[in-house]
LUMKEPA-325102 format. One record per atom (N, C-alpha, C): residue number from 1; atom name; x, y, z. Coordinates in Angstrom, 2 decimals. Layout:
N
NUM,CA,X,Y,Z
...
END
This chain:
69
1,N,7.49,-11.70,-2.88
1,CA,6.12,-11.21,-2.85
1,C,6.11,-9.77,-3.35
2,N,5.23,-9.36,-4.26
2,CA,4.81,-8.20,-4.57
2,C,4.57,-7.25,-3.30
3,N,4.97,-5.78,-3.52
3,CA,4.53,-5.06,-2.52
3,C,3.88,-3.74,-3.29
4,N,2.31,-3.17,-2.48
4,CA,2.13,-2.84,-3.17
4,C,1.73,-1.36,-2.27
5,N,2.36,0.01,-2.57
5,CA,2.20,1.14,-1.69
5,C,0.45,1.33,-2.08
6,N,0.04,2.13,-0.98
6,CA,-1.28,2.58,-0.55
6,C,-1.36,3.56,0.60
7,N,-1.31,4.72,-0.54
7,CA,-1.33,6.59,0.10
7,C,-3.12,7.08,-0.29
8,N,-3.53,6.69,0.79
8,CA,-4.66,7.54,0.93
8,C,-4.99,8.48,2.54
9,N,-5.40,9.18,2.15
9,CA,-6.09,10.18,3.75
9,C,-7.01,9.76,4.21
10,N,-7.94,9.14,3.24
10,CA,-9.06,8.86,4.00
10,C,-9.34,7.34,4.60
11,N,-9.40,7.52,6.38
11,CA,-8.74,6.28,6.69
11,C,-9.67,5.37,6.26
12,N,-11.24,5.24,5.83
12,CA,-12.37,3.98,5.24
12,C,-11.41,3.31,4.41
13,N,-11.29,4.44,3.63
13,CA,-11.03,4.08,2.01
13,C,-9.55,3.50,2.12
14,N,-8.47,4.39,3.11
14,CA,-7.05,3.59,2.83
14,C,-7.36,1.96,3.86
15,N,-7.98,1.55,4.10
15,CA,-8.32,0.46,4.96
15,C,-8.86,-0.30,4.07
16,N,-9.77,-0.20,3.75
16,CA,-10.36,-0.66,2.51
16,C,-9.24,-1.30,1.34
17,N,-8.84,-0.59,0.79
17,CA,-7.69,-0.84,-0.12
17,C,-6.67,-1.64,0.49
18,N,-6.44,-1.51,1.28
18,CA,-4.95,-2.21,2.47
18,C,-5.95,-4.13,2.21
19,N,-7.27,-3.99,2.57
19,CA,-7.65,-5.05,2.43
19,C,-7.61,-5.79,1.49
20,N,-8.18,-5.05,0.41
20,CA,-8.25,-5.61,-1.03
20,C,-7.07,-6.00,-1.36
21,N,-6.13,-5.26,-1.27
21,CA,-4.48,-5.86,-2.11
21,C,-5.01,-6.68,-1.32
22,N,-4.81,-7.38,0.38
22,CA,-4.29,-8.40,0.97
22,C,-4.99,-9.30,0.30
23,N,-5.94,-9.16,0.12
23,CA,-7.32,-10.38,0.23
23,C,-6.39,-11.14,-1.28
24,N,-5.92,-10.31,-2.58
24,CA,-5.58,-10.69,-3.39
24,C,-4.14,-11.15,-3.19
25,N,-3.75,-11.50,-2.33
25,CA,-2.14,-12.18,-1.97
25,C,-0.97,-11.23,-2.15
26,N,-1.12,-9.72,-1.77
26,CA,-0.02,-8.87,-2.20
26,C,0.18,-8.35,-1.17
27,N,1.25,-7.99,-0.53
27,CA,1.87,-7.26,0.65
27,C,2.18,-5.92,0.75
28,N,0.89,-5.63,1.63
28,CA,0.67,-4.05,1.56
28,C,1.87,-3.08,1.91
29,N,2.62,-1.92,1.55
29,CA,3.25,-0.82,2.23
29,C,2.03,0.08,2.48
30,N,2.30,0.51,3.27
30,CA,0.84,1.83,4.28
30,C,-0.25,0.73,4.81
31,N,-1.21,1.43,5.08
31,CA,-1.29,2.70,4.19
31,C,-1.09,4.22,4.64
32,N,-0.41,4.74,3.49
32,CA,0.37,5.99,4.14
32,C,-0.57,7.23,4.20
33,N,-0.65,8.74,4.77
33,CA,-1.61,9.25,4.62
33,C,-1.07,10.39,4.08
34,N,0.40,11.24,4.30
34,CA,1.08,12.04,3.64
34,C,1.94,11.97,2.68
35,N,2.19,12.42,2.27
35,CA,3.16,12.61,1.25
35,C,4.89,12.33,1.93
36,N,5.41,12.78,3.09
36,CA,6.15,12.37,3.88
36,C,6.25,11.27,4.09
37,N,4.99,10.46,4.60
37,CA,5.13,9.04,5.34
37,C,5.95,8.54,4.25
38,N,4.97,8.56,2.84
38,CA,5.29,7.90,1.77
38,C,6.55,7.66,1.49
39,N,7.21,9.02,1.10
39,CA,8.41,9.37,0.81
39,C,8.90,8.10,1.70
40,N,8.89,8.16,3.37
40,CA,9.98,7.69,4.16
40,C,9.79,6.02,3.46
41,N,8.49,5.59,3.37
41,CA,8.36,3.90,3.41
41,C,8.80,3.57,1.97
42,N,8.99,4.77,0.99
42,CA,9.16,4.29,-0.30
42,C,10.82,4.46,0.22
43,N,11.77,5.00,0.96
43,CA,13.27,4.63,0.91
43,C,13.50,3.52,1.72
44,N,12.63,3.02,2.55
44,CA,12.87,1.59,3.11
44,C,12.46,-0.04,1.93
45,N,11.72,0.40,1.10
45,CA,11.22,-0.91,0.57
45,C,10.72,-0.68,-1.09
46,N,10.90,-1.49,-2.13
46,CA,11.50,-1.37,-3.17
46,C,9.52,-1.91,-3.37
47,N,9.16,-0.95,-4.38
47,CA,7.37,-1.11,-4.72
47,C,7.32,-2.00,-5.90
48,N,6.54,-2.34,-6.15
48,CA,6.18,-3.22,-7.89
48,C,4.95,-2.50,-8.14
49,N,4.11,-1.90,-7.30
49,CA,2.64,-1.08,-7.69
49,C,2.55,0.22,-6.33
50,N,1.83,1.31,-6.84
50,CA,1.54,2.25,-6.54
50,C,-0.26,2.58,-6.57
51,N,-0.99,2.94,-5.43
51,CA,-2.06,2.97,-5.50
51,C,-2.39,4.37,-4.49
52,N,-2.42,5.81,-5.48
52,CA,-2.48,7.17,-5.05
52,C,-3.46,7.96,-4.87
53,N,-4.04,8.32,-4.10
53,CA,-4.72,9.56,-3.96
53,C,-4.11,10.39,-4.55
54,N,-4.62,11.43,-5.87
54,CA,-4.24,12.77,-5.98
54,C,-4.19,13.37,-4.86
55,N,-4.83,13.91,-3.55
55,CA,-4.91,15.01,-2.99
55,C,-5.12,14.89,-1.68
56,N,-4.01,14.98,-0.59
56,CA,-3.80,14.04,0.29
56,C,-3.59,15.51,1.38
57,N,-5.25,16.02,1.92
57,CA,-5.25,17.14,2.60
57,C,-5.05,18.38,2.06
58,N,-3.95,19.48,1.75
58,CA,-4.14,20.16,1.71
58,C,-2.66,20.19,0.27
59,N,-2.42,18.81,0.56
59,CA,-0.87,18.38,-0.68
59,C,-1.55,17.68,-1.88
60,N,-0.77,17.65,-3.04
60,CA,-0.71,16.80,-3.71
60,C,0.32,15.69,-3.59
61,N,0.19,14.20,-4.20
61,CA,0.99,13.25,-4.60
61,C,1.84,13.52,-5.48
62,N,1.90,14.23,-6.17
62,CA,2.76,14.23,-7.68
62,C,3.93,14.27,-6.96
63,N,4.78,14.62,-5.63
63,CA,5.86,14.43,-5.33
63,C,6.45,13.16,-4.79
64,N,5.09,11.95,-4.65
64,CA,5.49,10.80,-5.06
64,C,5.78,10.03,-6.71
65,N,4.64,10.25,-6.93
65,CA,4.56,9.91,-8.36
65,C,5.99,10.36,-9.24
66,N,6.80,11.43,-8.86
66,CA,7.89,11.63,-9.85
66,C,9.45,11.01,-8.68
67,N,8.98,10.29,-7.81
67,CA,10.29,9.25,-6.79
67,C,9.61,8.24,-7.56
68,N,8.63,7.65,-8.08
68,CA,8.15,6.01,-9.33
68,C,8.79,6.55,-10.08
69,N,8.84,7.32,-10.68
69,CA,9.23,7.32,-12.53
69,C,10.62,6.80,-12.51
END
């Protein structure tokens, strides 16, 4: 099964999204809300998709985005 990360802060919206992958048959990671969480759930479990908030409080993502590349 596809897994698909979901880093948002804002809990509507990361709930929201957590749904949508499911509803479409894909197995959510998060949804995460820091940049930390992320980090930790991206060294436990191997992603096929990434779905990011740029600006996650007072951080940016780009220190996920360059652990994908």
């Amino acid at each position: 099964m596809n897994h698909i990360l979901v880093v948002e802060d804002e809990n509507w919206l990361a709930m929201e999204l957590a749904w949508l992958v499911q509803e479409a048959g894909y197995a959510v990671l998060g949804p995460e809300r820091t940049v930390a969480e992320a980090q930790l759930a991206l060294s436990r479990v191997k992603i096929d998709l990434a779905l990011l908030d740029i600006r996650l409080g007072s951080e940016t993502v780009f220190p996920i985005s360059q652990m994908l590349e």
